[in-house]
C-alpha positions as a Markdown table, in Angstrom:
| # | Residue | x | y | z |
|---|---|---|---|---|
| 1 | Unk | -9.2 | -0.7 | -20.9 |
| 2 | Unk | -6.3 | -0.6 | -18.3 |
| 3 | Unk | -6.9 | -4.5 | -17.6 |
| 4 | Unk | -7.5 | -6.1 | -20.9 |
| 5 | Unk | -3.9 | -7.5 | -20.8 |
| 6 | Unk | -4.7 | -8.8 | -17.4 |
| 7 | Unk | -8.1 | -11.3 | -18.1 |
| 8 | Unk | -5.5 | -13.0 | -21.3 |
| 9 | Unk | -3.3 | -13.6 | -18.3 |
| 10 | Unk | -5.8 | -14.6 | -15.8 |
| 11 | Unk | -7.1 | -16.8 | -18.5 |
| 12 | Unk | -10.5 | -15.2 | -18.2 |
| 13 | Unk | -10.7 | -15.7 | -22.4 |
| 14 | Unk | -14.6 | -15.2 | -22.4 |
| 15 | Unk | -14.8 | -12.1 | -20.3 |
| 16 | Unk | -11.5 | -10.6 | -22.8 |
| 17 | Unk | -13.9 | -11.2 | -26.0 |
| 18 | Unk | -16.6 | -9.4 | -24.6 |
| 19 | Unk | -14.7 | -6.4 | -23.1 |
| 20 | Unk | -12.7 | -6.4 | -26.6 |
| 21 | Unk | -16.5 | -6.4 | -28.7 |
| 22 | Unk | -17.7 | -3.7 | -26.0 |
| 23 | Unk | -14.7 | -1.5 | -26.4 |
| 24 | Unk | -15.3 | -2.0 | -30.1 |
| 25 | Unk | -18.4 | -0.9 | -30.4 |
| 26 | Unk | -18.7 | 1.5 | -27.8 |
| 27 | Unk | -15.9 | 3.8 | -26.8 |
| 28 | Unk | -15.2 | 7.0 | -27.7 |
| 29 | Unk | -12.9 | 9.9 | -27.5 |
| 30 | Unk | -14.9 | 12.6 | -28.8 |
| 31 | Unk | -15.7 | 13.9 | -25.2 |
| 32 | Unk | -16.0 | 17.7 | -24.0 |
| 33 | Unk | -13.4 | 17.1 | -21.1 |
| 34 | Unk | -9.8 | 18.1 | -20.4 |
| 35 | Unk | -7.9 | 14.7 | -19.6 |
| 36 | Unk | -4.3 | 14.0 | -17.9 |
| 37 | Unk | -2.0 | 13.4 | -21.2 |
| 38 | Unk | 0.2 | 11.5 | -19.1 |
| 39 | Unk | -2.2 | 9.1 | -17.8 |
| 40 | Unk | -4.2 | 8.6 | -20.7 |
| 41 | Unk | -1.4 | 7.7 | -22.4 |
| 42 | Unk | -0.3 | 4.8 | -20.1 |
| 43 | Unk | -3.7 | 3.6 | -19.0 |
| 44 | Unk | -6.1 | 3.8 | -21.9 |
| 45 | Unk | -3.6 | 4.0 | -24.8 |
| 46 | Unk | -1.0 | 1.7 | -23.4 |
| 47 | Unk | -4.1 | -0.6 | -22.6 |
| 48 | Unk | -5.9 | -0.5 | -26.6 |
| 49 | Unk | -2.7 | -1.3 | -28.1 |
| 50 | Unk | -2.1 | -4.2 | -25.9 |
| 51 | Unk | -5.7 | -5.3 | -26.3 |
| 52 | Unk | -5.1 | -5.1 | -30.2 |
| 53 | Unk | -1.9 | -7.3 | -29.8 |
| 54 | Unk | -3.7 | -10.1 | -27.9 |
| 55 | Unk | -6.8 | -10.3 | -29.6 |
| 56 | Unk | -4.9 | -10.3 | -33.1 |
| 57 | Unk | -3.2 | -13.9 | -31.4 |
| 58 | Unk | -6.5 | -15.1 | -29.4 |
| 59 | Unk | -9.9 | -14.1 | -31.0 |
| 60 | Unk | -10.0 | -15.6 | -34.7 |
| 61 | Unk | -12.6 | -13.2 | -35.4 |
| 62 | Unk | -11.3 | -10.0 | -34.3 |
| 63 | Unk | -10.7 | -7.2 | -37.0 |
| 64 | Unk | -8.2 | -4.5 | -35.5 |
| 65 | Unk | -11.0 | -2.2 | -34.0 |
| 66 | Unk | -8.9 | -1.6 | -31.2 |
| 67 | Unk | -6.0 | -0.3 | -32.9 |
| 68 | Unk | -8.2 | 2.4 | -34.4 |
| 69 | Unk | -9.5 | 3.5 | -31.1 |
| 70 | Unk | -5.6 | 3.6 | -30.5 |
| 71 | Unk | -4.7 | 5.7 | -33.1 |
| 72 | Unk | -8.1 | 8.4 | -32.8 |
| 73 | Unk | -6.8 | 8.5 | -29.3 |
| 74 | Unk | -3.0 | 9.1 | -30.0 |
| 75 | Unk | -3.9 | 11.6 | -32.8 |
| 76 | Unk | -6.0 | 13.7 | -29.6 |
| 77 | Unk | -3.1 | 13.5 | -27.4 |
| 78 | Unk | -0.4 | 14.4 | -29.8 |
| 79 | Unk | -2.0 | 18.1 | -29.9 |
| 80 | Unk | -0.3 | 18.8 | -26.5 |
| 81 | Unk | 3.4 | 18.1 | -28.2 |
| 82 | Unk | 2.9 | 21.4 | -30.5 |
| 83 | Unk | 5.4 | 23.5 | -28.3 |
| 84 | Unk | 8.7 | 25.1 | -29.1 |
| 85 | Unk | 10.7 | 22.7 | -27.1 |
| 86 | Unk | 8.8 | 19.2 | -27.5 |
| 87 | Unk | 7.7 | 18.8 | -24.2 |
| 88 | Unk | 4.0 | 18.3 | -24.0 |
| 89 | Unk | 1.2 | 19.8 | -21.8 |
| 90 | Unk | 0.1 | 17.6 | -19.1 |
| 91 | Unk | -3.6 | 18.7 | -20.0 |
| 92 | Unk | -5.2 | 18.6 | -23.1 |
| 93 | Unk | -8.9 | 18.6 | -24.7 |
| 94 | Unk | -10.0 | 15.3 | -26.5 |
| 95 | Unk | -12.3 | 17.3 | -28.7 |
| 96 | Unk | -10.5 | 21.1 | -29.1 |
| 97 | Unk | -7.1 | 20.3 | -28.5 |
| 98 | Unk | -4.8 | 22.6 | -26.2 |
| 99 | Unk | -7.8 | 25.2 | -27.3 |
| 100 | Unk | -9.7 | 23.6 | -24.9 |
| 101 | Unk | -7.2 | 24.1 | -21.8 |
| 102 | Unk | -7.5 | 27.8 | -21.1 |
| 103 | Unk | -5.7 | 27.8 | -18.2 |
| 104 | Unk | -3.2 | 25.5 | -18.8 |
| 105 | Unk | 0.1 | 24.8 | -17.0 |
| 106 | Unk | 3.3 | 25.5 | -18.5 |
| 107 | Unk | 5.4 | 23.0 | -16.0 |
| 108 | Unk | 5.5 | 19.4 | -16.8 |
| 109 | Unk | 7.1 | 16.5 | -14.6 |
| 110 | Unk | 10.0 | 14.9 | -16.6 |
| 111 | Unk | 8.2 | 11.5 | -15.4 |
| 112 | Unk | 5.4 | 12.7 | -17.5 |
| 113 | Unk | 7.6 | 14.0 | -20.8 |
| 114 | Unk | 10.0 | 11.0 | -20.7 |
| 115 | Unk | 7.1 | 8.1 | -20.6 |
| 116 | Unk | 5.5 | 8.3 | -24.1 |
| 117 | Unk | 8.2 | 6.3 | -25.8 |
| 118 | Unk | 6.9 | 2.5 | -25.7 |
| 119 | Unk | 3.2 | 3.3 | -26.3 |
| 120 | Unk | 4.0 | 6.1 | -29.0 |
| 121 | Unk | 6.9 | 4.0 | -30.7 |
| 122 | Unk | 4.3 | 1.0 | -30.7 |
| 123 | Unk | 1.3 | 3.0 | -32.5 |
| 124 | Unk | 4.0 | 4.3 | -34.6 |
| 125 | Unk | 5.2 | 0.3 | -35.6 |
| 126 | Unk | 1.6 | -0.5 | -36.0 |
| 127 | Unk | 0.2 | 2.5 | -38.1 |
| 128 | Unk | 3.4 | 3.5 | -40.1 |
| 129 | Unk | 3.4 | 6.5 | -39.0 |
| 130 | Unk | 6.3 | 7.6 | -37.3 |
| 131 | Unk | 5.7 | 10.8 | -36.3 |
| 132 | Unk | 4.1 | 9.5 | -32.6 |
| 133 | Unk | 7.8 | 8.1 | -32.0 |
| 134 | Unk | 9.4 | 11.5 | -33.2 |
| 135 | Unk | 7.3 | 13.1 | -30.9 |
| 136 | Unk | 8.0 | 11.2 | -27.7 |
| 137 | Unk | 11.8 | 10.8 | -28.3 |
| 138 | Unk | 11.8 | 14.7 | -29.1 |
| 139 | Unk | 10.2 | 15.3 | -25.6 |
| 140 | Unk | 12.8 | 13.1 | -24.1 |
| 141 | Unk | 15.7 | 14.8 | -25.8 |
| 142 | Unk | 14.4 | 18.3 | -24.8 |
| 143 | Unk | 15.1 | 16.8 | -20.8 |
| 144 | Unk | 18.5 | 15.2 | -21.9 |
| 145 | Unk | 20.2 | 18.2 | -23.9 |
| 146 | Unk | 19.1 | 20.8 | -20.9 |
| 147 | Unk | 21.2 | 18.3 | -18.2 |
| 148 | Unk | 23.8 | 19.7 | -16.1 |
| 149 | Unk | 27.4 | 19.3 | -16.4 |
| 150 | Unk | 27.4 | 16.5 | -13.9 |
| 151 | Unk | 25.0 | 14.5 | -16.1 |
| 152 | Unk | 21.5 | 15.3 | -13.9 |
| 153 | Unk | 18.5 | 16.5 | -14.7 |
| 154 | Unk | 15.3 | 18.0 | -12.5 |
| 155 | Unk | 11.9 | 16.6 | -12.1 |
| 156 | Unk | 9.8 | 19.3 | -13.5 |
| 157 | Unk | 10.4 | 21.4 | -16.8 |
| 158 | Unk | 8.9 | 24.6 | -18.8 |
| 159 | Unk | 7.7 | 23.4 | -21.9 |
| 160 | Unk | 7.7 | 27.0 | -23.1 |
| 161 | Unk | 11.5 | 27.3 | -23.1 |
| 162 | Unk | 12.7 | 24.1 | -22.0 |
| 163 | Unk | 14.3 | 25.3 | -18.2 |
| 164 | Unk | 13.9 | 23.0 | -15.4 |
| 165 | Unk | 11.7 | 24.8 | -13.0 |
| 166 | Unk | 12.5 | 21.9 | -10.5 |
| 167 | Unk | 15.9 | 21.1 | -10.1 |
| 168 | Unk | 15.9 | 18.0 | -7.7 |
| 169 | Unk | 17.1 | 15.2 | -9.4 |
| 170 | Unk | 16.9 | 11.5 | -8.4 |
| 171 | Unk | 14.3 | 8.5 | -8.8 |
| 172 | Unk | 11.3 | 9.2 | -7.3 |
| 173 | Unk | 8.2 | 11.6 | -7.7 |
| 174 | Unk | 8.3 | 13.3 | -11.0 |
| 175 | Unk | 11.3 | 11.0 | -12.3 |
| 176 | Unk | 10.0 | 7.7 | -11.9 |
| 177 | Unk | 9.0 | 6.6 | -15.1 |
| 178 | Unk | 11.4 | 8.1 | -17.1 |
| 179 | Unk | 14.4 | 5.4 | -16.5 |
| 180 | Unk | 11.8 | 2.5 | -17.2 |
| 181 | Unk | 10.8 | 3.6 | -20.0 |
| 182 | Unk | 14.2 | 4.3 | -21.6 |
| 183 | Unk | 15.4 | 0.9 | -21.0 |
| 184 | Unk | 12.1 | -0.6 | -22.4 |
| 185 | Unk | 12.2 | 1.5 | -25.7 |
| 186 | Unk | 15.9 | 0.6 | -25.9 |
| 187 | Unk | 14.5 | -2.9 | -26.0 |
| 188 | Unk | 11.6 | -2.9 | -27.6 |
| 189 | Unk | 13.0 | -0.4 | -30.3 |
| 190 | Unk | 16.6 | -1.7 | -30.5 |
| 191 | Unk | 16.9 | 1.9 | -29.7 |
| 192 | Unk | 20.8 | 2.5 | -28.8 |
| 193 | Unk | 20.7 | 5.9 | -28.5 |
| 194 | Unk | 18.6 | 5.6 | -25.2 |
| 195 | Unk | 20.2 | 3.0 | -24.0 |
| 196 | Unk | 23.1 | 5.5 | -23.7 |
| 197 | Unk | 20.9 | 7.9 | -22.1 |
| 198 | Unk | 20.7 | 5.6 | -19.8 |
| 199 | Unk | 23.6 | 4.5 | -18.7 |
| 200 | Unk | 25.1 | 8.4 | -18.6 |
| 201 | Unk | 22.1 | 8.7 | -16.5 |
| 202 | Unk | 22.5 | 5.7 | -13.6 |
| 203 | Unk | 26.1 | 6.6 | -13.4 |
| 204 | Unk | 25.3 | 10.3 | -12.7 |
| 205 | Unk | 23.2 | 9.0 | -10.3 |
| 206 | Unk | 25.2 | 6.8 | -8.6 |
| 207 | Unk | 27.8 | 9.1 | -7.8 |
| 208 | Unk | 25.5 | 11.7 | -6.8 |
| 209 | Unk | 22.2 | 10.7 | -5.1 |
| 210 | Unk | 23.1 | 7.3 | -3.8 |
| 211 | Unk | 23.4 | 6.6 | -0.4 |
| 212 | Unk | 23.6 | 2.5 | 0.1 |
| 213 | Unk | 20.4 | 1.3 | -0.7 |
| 214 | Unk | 18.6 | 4.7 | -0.9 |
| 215 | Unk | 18.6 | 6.7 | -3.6 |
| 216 | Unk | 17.8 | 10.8 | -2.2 |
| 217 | Unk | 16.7 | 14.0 | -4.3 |
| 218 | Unk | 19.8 | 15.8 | -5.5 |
| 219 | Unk | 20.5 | 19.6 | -6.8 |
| 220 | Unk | 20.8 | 18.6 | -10.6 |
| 221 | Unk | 23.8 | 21.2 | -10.2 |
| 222 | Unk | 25.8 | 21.2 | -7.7 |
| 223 | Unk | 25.3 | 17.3 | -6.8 |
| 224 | Unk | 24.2 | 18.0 | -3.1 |
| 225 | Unk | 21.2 | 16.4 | -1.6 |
| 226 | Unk | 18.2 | 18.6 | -1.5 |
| 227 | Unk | 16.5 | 16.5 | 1.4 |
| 228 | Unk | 16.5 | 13.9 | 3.6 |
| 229 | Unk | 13.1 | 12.4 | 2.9 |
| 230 | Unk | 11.8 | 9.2 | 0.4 |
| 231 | Unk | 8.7 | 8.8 | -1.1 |
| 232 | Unk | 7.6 | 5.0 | -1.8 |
| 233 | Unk | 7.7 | 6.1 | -5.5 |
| 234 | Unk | 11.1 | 5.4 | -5.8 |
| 235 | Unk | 11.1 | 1.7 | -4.2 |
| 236 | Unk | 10.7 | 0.5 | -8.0 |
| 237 | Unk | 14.4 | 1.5 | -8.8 |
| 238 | Unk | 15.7 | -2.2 | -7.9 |
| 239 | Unk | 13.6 | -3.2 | -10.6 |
| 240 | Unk | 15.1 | -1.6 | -13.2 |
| 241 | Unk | 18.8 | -2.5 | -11.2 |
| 242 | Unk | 18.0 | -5.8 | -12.0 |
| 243 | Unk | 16.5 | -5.6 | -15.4 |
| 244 | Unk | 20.0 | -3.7 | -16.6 |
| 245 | Unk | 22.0 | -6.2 | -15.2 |
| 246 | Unk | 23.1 | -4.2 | -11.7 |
| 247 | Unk | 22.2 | -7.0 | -9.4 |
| 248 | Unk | 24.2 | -6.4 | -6.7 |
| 249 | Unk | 22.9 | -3.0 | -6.3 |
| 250 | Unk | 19.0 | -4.5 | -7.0 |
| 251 | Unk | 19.4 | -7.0 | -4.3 |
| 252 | Unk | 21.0 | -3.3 | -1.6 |
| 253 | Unk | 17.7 | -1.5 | -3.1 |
| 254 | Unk | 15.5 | -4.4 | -2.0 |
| 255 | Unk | 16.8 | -4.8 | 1.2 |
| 256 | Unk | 16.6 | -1.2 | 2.3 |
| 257 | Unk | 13.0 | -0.6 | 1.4 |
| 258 | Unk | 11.7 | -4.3 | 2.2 |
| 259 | Unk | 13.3 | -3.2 | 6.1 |
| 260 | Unk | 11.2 | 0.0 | 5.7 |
| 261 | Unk | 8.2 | -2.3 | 4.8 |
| 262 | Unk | 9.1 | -4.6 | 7.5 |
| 263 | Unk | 9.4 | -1.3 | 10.3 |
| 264 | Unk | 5.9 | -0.4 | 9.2 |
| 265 | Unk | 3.9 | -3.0 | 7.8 |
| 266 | Unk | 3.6 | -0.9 | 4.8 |
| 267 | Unk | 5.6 | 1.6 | 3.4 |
| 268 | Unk | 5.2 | 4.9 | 4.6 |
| 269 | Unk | 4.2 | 7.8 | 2.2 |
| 270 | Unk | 6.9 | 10.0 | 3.3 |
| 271 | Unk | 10.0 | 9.2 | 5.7 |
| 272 | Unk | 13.0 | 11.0 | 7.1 |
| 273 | Unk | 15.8 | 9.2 | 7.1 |
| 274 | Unk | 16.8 | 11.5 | 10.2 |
| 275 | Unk | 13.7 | 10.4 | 11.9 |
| 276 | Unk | 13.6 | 6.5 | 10.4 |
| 277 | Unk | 9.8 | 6.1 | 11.4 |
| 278 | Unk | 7.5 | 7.0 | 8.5 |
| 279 | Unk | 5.7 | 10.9 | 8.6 |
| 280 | Unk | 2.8 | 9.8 | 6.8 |
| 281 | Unk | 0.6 | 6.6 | 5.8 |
| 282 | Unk | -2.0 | 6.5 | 3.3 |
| 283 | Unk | -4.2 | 3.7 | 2.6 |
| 284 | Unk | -4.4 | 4.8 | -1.2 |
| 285 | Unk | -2.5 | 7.5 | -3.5 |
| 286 | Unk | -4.4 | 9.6 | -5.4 |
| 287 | Unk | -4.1 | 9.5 | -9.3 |
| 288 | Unk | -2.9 | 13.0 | -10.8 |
């Protein structure tokens, strides 16, 4: 589901029709298993309504099958948003709902809360019903109106009562997505209210967590750096430099980690900037 985008752009139209009439016919939600909300909301959800988009413009005899897989899926994820603050559980059942976690977590990464916005606010466009969008833009505000007076906000969150139970702010693990996915919306949406999110956001950042082309874990409260380490998570943020038209600090981000790449011949899973040589390599991450 993850690639279907992928074979359109790889021109592989015959092997798209037949995983698009396979995916039709054949999958289902209704499964007895607890599931990652997070990642089945970017993978497999992100990946239907993308699939629905193309084969509405390339396969003449395509009927919107895919969209309804989208929206039986979204329907079982949106259970986990049915908390006091907004902020969802990163677990929940496909067939019982948050019944079906008995054990579940009350913490959820903000990375996690903050990246429902473009595949929610699509199903919402697509369906008519709005109330996916309401849910992930709800989720996102509960992070936003619990920031700190200098404009941060942790990576990790109650969704109970809303308190950060991690206070590191900063780009990487547990943050990540977040900042794409509130310029995207912005975008995509013609959102402006995240849009100014985001730009409260970066600048916070920028006076607080940058160092040159490094961007460090800082106390969402005080504005000090909680450590001296990087995680190759938060290489990406030149990306999103670029794409908000900071290119001079894009092109700093770039060169810092692509000298870290160049020092290792990878990049390193964890390094210490007071050490400059990586602490660990892995040949793979493991998905949450």
């Amino acid at each position: 589901v993850d690639s279907l985008d992928s074979l359109v752009l790889f021109g592989r139209m015959d092997d798209f029709r037949f995983a698009v009439q396979w995916l039709s016919e054949n999958l289902r939600f209704n499964k007895d298993v607890v599931v990652s909300t997070f990642e089945l909301n970017i993978r497999v959800l992100g990946g239907l309504l993308s699939g629905h988009l193309l084969a509405e413009k390339k396969l003449p005899e395509y009927r919107g099958a895919l969209l309804a897989k989208a929206e039986d899926l979204g329907s079982r994820l949106a259970e986990a948003f049915d908390t006091p603050t907004g902020l969802p559980y990163s677990r929940v059942h496909l067939t019982r709902g948050m019944q079906g976690v008995p054990d579940k977590s009350q913490t959820i990464t903000a990375a996690e809360a903050g990246s429902f916005l473009m595949e929610f606010g699509v199903l919402s466009i697509l369906t008519g019903d709005m109330s996916y969008y309401a849910k992930a833009r709800r989720s996102l505000l509960a992070l936003w109106n619990k920031r700190s007076s200098i404009g941060l906000f942790g990576s990790a969150a109650n969704v109970e009562s809303g308190a950060f139970e991690n206070r590191a702010a900063g780009v990487g693990p547990g943050l990540d997505s977040l900042f794409e996915y509130l310029v995207k919306a912005y975008v995509l949406f013609d959102d402006l209210e995240l849009w100014h999110i985001f730009q409260d956001i970066y600048q916070a950042l920028d006076k607080h967590a940058k160092f040159e082309g490094f961007s460090f874990n800082t106390d969402m409260f005080r504005g000090a750096w909680t450590a001296s380490t990087l995680s190759p998570l938060a290489a990406f943020w030149g990306s999103v430099q670029a794409m908000v038209g900071d290119v001079q600090g894009a092109m700093r981000t770039h060169t810092y980690w692509t000298a870290l790449w160049s020092q290792n011949s990878a990049l390193p899973e964890v390094l210490d900037v007071n050490n400059i040589m990586g602490m660990a390599m892995s040949p793979a991450r493991d998905c949450p």
